[in-house]
Each structure stands twice: as C-alpha cells, then as structure tokens.
C-alpha positions in Angstrom: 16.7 -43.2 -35.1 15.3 -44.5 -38.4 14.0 -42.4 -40.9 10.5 -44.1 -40.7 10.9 -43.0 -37.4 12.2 -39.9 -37.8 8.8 -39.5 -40.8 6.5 -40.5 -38.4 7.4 -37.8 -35.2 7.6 -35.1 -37.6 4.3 -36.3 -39.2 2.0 -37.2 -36.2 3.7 -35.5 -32.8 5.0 -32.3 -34.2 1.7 -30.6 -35.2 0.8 -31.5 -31.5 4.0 -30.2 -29.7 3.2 -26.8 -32.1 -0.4 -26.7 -31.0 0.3 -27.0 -27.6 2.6 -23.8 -28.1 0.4 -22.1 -29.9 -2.9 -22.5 -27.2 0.0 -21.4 -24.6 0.9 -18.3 -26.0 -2.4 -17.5 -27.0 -4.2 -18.3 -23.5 -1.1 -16.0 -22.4 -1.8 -13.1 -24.4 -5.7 -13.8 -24.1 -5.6 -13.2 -20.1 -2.7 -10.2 -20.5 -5.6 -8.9 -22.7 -8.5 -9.2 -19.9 -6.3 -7.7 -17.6 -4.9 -5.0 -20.0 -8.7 -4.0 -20.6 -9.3 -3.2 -17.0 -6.8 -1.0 -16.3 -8.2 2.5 -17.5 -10.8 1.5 -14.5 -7.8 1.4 -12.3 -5.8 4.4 -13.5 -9.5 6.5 -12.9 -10.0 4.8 -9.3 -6.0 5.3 -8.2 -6.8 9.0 -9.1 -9.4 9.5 -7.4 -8.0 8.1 -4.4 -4.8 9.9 -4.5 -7.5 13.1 -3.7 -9.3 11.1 -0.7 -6.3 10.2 1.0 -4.9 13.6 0.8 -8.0 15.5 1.9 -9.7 13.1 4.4 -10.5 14.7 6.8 -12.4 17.2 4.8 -14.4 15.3 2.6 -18.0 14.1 2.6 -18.7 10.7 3.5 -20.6 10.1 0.5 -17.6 10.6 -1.9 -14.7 9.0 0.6 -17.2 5.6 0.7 -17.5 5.6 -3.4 -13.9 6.5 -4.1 -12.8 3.3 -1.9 -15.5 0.8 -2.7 -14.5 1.5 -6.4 -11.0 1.2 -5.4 -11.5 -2.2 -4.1 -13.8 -3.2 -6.9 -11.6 -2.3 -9.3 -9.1 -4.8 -7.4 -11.5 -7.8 -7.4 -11.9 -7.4 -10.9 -8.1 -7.2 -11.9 -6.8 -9.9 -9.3 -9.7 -12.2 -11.5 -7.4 -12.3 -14.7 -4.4 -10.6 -13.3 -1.5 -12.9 -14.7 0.5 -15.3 -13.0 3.6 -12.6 -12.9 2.2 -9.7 -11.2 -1.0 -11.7 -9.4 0.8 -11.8 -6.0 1.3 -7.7 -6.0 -2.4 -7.4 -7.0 -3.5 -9.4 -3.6 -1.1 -7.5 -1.7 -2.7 -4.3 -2.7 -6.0 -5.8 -2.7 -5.7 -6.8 0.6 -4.2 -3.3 2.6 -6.6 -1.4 0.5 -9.5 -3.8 2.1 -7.8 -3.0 5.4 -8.9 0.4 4.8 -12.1 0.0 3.2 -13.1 -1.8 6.1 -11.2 0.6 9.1 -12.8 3.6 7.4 -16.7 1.2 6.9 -16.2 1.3 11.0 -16.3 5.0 11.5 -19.1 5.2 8.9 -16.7 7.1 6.2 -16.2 10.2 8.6 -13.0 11.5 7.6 -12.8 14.0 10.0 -12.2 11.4 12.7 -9.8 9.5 11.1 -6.7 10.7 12.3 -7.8 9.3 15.3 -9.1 6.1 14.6 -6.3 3.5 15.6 -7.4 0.8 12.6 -7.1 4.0 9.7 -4.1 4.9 11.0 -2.9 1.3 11.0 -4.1 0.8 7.8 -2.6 3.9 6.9 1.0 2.9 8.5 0.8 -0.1 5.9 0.1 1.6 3.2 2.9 3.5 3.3 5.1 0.2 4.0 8.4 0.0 1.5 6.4 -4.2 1.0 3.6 -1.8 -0.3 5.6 0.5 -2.2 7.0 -2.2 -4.6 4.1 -3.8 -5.0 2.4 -0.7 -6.5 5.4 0.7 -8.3 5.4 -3.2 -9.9 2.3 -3.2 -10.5 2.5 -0.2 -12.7 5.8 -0.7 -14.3 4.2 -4.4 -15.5 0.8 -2.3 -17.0 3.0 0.5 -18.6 5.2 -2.6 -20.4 2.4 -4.6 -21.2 -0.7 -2.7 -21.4 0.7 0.4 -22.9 -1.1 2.5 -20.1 0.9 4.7 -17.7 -0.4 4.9 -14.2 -1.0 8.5 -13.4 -1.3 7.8 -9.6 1.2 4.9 -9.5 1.9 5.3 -5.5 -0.7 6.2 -3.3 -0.4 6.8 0.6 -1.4 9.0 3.0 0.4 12.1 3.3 3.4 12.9 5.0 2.0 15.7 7.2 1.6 14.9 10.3 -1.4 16.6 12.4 0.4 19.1 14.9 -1.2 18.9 18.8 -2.6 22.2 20.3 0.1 21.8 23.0 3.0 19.9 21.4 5.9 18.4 23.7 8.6 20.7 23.7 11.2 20.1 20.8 14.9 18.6 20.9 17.1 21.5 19.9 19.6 18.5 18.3 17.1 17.3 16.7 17.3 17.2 12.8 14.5 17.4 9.7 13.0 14.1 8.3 14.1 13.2 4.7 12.6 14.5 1.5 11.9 11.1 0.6 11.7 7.0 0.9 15.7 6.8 -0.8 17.1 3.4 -0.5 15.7 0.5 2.3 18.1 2.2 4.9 16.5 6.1 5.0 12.7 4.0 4.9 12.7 3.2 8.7 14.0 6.3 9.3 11.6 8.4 7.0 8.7 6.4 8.2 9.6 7.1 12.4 9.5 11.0 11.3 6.2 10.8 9.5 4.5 8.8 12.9 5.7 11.0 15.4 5.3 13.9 13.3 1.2 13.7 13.9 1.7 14.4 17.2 3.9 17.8 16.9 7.2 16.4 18.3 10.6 16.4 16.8 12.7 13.4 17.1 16.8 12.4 16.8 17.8 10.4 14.0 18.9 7.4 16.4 15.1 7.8 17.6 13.4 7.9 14.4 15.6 5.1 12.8 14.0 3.2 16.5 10.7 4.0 15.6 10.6 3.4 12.2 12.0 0.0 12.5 10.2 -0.8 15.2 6.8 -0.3 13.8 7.5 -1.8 10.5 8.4 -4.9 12.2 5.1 -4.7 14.3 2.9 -4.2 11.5 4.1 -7.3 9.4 1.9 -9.5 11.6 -1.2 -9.9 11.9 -3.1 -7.0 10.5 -6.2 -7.6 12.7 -4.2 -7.8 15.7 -2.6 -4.6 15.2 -5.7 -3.0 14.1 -7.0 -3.3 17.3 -3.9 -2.9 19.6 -2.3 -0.1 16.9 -2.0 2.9 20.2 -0.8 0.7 22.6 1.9 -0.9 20.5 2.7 2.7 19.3 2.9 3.8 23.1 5.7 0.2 24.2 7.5 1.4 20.7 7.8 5.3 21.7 8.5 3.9 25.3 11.3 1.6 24.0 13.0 4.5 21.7 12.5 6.8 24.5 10.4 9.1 22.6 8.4 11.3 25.1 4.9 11.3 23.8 1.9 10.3 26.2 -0.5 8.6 23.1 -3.3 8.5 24.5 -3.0 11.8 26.4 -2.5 13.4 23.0 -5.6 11.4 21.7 -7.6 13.4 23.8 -6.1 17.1 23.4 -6.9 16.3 19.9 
C-alpha cells in the first residue's frame, strides 16, 4: 500500500469507521438506558404480584385485576426497548403472564374460584415451568448487572401448597415428602409432580411423581390454548398413565 494511499484511508474512511462505532455504542447504551428507566415499574409490579399469587383466593377482585393488568403493562413497556440480549426472556414472561391475565379476565378476577378453573391452573403449571424459571432469574441477573437495580421479587409462582380435599384418597405408607426445592433439572419433574397432586390431598412415590412431573411438563410445552382448555382431562390420561389414583373431576366437585 502506498503512502498516498495509506494518507488518504486514515484521512477520509477512518473518521467514518470511528463514527460508525461511536453511533453503535451509543444507540447501545441509549436503549440499555430506556430499558434501565423502567425497571423500578417492574420491581413495584413483581412485588405486588408475588402477594396476589400467594393469597388468591382471598383477595378482592378489584386488587387481583390491577396487580395483573400492571404486571402485563409493565411488560409491554419493557419488551418495547428491552435489548437484543435479554428481549427473548422478556416475551417469554410476557407471554405466560398474559396467559394468566387472560385465564383469571375469564372468571371475572374471582380468586376464590381459581383453584378450580382448569386455564389458572394451567397458566399456573407454566409459570412454575424450570423454561420460566430461567427466564425470570435472567431477566433479573441482566437488570441487577446493567441497571444497577436488584429485583426484590425476582421469581414469582404460585405457591407450593396444594389445596387438601375434604375427603382425600387414602395415603401410600411408602410414600416419601416432596423436595424443599427446584435443585438441579433432575429434582424439577419430580418437585413439580408433588406440587400437582399435592392440591388434591394425596401422597405420591417418587417413581410416580418423577411420572407426573415429566409428563405434564412435556404436555404443557404445546400449545398453551390447547391445553388451556383440555388442562383436567390431560391431567386425568397423565395420573392414569403414572397410575396415580385420583378421580379429577370427582375431586372438582367435592371441592
């Protein structure tokens, strides 16, 4: 290369190349900003969810309808400016908390009911998901390292405990406790068969639970509108199939 050449790259093209870098970063940092700006909006609406899921079934209407429809507003908002990194977690949650919006919309926000509403409970089964999981421990870990903002409710399901049936089947003496928590991605199926069949008051085998768990998590991966509306029957073929001796829709109505 000549030095002409050589004079007339570093004079003419360089500034360009450097400009271009510069806009990059800048447009980078300009939409982490956006996003950084809305997450005190979530960290207030994650909070106040954490308290609806946990006491649904004894809270007003009124409150369960404006904690959710803040929940997914707050969403819509991020998902606008979320960047490119952590965009795909945002839809996810986006997505299974508009499941729920719209299961509890149906029953017109009565929590007392929704134990026994098949699309809660399937949007509740989701939520609890390990794919669900990630996404909202990612989704904090990436606003904690670069928003400076720690998530105070950085996982959000509904609770473990199960409702227990006036007249539960009789329990397996061999039967053993469900784990303390979600350990690795072999205890989830596991943990996640104790916390279904739990709601209806019946203790479960490991072998049974690890058949459940797997099971359902497969099941719910399709279609979520599908299994919205087949969510008891699929539940009664999976306890068939594990040999788990609950009548679902017997129980429904001891409820």
């Amino acid at each position: 290369m000549t030095v002409i050449l050589r004079r007339f790259i570093f004079r003419f093209f360089l500034p360009l190349i450097l400009g271009a870098s510069i806009f990059a970063a800048c447009s980078r940092s300009g939409e982490t900003d956006s996003f950084c700006l809305l997450t005190a909006r979530w960290n207030s609406a994650s909070t106040q969810l954490a308290n609806v899921l946990v006491n649904l079934e004894s809270l007003p209407p009124g409150q369960i309808r404006e904690t959710m429809s803040e929940v997914v507003a707050s969403l819509i908002a991020i998902n606008e400016s979320a960047p490119r990194e952590i965009k795909p977690d945002v839809e996810l949650l986006l997505n299974t908390y508009g499941s729920l919006f719209d299961a509890l919309q149906a029953i017109d926000w009565d929590g007392a009911t929704s134990q026994k509403d098949a699309a809660v409970t399937s949007a509740g089964v989701r939520l609890a998901s390990d794919e669900i999981q990630k996404s909202q421990t990612d989704f904090a870990k990436f606003v904690s390292e670069n928003c400076s903002v720690e998530i105070e409710n950085a996982v959000n399901q509904f609770p473990n405990e199960g409702t227990t049936l006036p007249d539960p089947v009789v329990k397996d003496d061999l039967s053993t406790e469900p784990p303390a928590s979600f350990d690795n991605d072999e205890t989830i199926p596991r943990a996640f068969g104790y916390v279904v069949v739990e709601r209806f008051g019946v203790a479960i085998t490991e072998e049974q639970a690890d058949c459940v768990g797997t099971s359902l998590l497969a099941a719910t991966a399709s279609d979520a509108s599908v299994v919205d509306l087949t969510y008891w029957q699929m539940l009664q073929t999976i306890f068939n199939s594990c040999r788990v001796q609950i009548d679902v829709a017997k129980a429904l109505e001891n409820e």
